[in-house]
C-alpha positions in Angstrom: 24.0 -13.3 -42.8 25.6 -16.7 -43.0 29.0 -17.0 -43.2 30.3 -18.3 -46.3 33.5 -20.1 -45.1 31.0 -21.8 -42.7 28.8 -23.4 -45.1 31.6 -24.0 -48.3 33.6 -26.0 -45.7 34.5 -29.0 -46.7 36.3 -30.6 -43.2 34.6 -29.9 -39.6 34.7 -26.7 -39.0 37.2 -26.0 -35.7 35.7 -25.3 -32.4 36.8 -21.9 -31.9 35.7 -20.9 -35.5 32.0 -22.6 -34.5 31.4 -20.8 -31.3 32.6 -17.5 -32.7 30.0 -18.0 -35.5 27.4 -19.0 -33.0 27.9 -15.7 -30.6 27.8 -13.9 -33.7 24.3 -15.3 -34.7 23.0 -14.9 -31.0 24.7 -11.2 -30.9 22.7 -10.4 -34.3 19.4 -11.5 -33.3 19.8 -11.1 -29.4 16.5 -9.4 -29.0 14.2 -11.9 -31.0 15.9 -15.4 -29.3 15.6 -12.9 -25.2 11.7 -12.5 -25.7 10.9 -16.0 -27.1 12.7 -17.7 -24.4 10.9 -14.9 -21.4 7.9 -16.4 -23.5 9.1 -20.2 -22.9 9.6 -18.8 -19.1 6.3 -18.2 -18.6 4.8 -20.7 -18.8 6.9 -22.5 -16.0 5.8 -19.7 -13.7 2.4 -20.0 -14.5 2.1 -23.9 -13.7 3.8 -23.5 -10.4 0.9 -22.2 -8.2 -1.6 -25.1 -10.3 1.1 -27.3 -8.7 1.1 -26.2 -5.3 -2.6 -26.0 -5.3 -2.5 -29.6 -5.9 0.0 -30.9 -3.3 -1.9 -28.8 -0.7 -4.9 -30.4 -1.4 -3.1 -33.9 -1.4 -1.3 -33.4 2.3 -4.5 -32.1 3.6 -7.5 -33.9 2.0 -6.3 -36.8 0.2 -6.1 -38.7 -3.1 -9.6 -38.4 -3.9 -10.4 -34.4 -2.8 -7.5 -33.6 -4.6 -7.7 -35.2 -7.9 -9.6 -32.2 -9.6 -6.7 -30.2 -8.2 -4.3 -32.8 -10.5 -6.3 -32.6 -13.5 -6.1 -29.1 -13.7 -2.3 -29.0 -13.2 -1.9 -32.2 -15.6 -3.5 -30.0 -18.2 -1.8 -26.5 -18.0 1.5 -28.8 -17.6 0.8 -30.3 -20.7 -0.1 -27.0 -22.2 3.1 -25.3 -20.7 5.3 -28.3 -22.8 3.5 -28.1 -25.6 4.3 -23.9 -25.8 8.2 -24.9 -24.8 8.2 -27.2 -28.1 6.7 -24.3 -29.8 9.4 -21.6 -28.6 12.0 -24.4 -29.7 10.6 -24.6 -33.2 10.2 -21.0 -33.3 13.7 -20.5 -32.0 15.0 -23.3 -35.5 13.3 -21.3 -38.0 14.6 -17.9 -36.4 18.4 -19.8 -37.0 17.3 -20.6 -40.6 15.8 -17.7 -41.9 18.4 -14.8 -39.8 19.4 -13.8 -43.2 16.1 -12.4 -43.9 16.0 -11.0 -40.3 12.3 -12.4 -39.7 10.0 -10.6 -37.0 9.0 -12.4 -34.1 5.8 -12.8 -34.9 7.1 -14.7 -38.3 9.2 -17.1 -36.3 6.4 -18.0 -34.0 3.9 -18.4 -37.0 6.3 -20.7 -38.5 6.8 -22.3 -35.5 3.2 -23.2 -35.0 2.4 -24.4 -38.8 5.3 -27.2 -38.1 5.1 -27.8 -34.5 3.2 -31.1 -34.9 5.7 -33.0 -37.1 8.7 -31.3 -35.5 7.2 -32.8 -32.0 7.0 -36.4 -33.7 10.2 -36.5 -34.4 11.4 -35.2 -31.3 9.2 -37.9 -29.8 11.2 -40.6 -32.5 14.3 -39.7 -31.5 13.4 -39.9 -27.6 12.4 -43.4 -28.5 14.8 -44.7 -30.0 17.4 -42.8 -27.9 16.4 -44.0 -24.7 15.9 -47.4 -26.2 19.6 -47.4 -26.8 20.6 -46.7 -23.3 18.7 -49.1 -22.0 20.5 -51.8 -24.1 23.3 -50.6 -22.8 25.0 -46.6 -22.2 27.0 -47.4 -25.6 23.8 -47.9 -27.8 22.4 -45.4 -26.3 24.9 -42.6 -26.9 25.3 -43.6 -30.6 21.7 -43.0 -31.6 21.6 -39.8 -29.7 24.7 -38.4 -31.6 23.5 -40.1 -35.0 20.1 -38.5 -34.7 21.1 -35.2 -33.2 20.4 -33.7 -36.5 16.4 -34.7 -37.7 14.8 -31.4 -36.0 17.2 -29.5 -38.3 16.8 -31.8 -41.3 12.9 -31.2 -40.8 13.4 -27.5 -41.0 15.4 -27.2 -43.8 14.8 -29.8 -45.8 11.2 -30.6 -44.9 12.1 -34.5 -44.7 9.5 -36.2 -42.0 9.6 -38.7 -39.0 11.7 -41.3 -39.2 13.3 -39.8 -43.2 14.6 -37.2 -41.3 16.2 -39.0 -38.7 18.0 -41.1 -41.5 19.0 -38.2 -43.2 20.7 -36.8 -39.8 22.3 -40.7 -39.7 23.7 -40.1 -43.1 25.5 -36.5 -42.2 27.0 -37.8 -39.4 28.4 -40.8 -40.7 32.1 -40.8 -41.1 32.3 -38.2 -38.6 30.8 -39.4 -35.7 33.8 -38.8 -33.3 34.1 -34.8 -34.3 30.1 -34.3 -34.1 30.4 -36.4 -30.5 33.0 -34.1 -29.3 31.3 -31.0 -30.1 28.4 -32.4 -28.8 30.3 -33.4 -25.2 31.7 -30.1 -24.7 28.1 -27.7 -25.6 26.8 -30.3 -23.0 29.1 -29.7 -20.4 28.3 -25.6 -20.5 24.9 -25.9 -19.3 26.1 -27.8 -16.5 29.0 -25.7 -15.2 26.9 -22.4 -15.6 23.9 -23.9 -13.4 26.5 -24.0 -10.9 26.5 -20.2 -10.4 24.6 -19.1 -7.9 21.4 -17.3 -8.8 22.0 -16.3 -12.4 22.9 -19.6 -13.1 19.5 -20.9 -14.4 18.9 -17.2 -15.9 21.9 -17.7 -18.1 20.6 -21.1 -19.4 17.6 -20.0 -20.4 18.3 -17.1 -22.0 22.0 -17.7 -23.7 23.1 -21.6 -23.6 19.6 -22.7 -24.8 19.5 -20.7 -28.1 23.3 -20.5 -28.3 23.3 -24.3 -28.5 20.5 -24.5 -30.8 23.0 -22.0 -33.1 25.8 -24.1 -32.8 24.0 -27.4 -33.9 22.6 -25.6 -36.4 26.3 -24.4 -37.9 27.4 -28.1 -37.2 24.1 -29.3 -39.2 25.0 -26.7 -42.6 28.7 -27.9 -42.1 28.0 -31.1 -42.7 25.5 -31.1 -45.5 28.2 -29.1 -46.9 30.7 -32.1 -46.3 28.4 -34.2 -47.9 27.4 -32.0 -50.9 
């Protein structure tokens, strides 16, 4: 259930109050956001012996022997991204609709019917993204913070391509240096758990990457709020 003095907010919600929020969300619906991500996994450990096969083939036999060996790892690679973007869009509708505690099966169907235009603008933002930081680091981290937003502007509002990543410009206007903060410091916790040994990557996977996803999300309602 969402928590009402989330959304009526009408300042940034603190940082404490956000993360407590987000564990709250992942606590709730810990089994659903476990098995989507071991489904995300998967997929990584099924291209890994496609690529051995083909750098075995290339040390031993050459370009040319081996470059049926890289086609079939080119095309389970792409196959293996394409199901990661689908347990990411999966994991967005799960956030929006945890009122209605949807089954797994619901968040992956949803997931799939809007996985096309939810990878377009991931590509958009990308772009334009990494256009900005080759300009210069400045531009680069702008854009990223201004667009941070569109994937969840897709899924809630239903606004497309390059609308959405306007609208997520729009909510973050005026508070760029609050929604860049909270963005810095969810960054930095992937990167100080990888540093434990072992577990480190387990812990990523399975908690930081739909706990972030969470805590954009609360950011994303907090603002709309804002700007209601």
């Amino acid at each position: 259930m969402q928590n009402n003095s989330m959304v009526s907010q009408k300042i940034m919600v603190p940082i404490e109050n956000l993360f407590k929020e987000s564990f709250e969300i992942y606590k709730n619906s810990f089994w659903s956001f476990i098995k989507l991500a071991f489904i995300g996994s998967i997929g990584f450990i099924v291209v890994i012996p496609f690529g051995i096969a083909w750098a075995v083939a290339m040390l031993f036999s050459g370009f040319w022997f081996s470059f049926p060996f890289f086609l079939v790892f080119f095309v389970v690679l792409l196959a293996v991204i394409l199901v990661c973007f689908w347990i990411q869009v999966s994991l967005l509708f799960l956030i929006k609709n945890r009122a209605k505690k949807p089954t797994l099966k619901d968040s992956l169907r949803e997931g799939w019917n809007h996985l096309l235009p939810l990878i377009w603008i991931y590509f958009l933002t990308g772009l334009v993204s990494f256009l900005g930081f080759l300009l210069l680091i400045i531009p680069g981290i702008i854009f990223t913070t201004w667009f941070l937003f569109s994937r969840y502007v897709f899924v809630v509002e239903g606004k497309r391509g390059t609308q959405a990543l306007v609208a997520s410009r729009n909510l973050v206007k005026g508070h760029w240096w609050p929604v860049f903060f909270r963005l810095l410091l969810i960054g930095l916790l992937p990167l100080v758990i990888s540093w434990i040994p072992f577990a480190g990557g387990i812990i990523n996977l399975f908690f930081t990457m739909p706990f972030s996803l969470i805590y954009f999300y609360l950011i994303y309602e907090n603002l709309k709020a804002i700007k209601s």
